[in-house]
C-alpha positions as CSV (number, residue, x, y, z in Angstrom):
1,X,69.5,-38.0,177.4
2,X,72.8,-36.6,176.4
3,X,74.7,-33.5,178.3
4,X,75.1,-31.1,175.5
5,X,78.4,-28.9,175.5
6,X,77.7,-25.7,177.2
7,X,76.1,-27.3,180.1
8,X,78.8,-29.8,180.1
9,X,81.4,-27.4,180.2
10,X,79.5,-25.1,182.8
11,X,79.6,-28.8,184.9
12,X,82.9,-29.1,184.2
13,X,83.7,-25.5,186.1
14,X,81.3,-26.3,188.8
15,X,84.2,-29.5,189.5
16,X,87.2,-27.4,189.3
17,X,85.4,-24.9,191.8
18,X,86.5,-24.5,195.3
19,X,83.6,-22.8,196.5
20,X,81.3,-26.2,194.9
21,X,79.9,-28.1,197.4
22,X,80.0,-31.6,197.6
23,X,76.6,-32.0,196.1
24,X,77.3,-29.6,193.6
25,X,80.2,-31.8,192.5
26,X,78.1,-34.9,192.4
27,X,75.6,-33.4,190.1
28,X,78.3,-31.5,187.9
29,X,80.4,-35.1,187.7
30,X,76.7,-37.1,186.7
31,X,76.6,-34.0,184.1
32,X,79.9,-35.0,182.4
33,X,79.0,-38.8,182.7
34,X,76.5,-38.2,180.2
35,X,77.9,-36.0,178.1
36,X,78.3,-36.6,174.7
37,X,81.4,-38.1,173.6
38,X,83.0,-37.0,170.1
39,X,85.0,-39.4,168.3
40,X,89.2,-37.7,168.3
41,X,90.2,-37.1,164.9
42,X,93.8,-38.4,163.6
């Protein structure tokens, strides 16, 4: 199952948060692993 984008984004936070604990991170960076990845337009 696919990270949709609010929760990815919310995980994305949780990464870039000081106050995150190391856990927190591990969880938040499995999050974005499994994100869904859109295709860049040119």
């Amino acid at each position: 199952m696919t990270t949709g984008k609010k929760p990815a984004s919310k995980a994305s936070q949780e990464l870039s948060s000081k106050k995150s604990t190391p856990s927190e991170k591990t969880v938040a960076g499995s999050d974005l692993a499994q994100a869904k990845k859109t295709p860049k337009k040119k």
